[in-house]
Backbone as numpy.savetxt, mean C-alpha at the origin, in Angstrom:
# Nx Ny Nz CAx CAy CAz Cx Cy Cz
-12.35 -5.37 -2.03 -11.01 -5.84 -1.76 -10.22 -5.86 -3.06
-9.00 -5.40 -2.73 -8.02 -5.56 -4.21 -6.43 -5.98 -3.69
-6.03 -6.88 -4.66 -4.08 -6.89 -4.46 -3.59 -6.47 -5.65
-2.58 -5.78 -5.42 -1.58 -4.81 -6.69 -0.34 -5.68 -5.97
0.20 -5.69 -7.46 1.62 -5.89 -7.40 2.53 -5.14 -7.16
3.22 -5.27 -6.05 4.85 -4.14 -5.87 6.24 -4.98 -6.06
6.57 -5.69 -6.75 7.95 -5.57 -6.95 8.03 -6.96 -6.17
9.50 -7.16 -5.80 9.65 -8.80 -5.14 10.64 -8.05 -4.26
10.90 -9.04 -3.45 11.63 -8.38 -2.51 13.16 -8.84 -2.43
14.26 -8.71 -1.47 15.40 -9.67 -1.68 15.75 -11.11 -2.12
14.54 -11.71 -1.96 14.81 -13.46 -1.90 14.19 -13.53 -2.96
13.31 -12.61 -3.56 12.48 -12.64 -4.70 10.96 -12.87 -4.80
10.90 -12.83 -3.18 9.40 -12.72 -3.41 8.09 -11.89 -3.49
7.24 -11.90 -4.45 6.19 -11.15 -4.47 6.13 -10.53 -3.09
5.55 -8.60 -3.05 5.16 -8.13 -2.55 4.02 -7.74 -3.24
3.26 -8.20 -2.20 1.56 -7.97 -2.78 1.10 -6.39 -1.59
0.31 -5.56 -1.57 -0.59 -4.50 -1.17 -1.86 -5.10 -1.53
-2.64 -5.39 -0.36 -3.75 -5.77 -0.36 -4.55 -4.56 0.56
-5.95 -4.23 0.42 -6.90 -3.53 0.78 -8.09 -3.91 0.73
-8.78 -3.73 1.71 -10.16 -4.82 2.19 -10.89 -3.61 3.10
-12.01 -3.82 3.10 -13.19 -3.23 4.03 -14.05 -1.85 3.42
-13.92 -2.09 1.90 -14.36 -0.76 1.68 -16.14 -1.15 1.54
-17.06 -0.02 1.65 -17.92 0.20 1.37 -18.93 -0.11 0.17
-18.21 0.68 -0.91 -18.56 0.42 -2.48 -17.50 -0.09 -3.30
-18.39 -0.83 -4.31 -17.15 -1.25 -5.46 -16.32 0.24 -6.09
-17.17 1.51 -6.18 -16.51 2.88 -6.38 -14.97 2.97 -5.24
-15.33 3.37 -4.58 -14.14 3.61 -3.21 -13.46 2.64 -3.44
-13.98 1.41 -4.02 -11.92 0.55 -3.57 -11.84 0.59 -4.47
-12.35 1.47 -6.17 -11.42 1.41 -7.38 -11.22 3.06 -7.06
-11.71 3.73 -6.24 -10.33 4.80 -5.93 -9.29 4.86 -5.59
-9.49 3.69 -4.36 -8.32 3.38 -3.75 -7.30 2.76 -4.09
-7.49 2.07 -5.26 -7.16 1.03 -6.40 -5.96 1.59 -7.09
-6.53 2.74 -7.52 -6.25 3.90 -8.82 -4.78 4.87 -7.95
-5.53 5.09 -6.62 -4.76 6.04 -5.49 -3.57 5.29 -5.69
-3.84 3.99 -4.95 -1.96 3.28 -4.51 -1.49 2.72 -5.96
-2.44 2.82 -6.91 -1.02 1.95 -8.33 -0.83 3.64 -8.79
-1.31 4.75 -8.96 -0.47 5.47 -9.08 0.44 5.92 -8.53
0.49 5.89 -7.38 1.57 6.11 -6.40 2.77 5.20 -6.53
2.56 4.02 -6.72 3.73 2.95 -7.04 4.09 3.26 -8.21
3.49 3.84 -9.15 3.81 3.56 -11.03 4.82 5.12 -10.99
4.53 6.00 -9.79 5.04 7.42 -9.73 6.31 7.21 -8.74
6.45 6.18 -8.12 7.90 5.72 -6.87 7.40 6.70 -5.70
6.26 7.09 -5.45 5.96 7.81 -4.25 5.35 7.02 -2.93
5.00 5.47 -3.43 4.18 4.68 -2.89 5.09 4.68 -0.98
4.16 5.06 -0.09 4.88 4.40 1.17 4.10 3.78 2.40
4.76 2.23 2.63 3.61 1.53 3.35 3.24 1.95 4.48
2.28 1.69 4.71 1.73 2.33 6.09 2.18 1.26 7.05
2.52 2.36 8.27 3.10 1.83 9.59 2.43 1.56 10.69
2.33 0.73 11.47 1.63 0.75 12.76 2.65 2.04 13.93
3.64 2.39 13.78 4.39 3.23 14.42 3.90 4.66 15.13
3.90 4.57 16.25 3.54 5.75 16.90 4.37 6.89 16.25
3.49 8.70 16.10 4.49 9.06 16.13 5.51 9.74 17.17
5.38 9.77 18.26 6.28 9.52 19.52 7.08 8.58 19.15
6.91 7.61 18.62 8.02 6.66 18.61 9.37 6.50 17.82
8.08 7.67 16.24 9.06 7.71 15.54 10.50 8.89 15.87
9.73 9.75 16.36 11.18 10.86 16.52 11.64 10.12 17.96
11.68 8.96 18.70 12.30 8.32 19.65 13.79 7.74 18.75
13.52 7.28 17.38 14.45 6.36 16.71 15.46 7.55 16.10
């Protein structure tokens, strides 16, 4: 399990990215490595519960 910091939000509060259920201590410092580079690069994007049917509905 790991939390990275993303930024605060309008009111100012911490947005945390948390990740849980991995296997090895290896895999969640990939996964670790995966999403803070992605945030440190502005490519980071949260994952959705959103169908995608639903999305080309909107």
């Amino acid at each position: 399990m790991f939390v990275l910091e993303n930024g605060k939000d309008e009111q100012g509060k911490r947005i945390q990215i948390m990740r849980r259920g991995f296997k090895t201590k290896k895999e969640a410092e990939e996964e670790y490595n995966r999403v803070k580079y992605e945030i440190q690069q502005g490519i980071y994007v949260e994952p959705s519960k959103l169908m995608f049917s639903d999305y080309f509905k909107e």
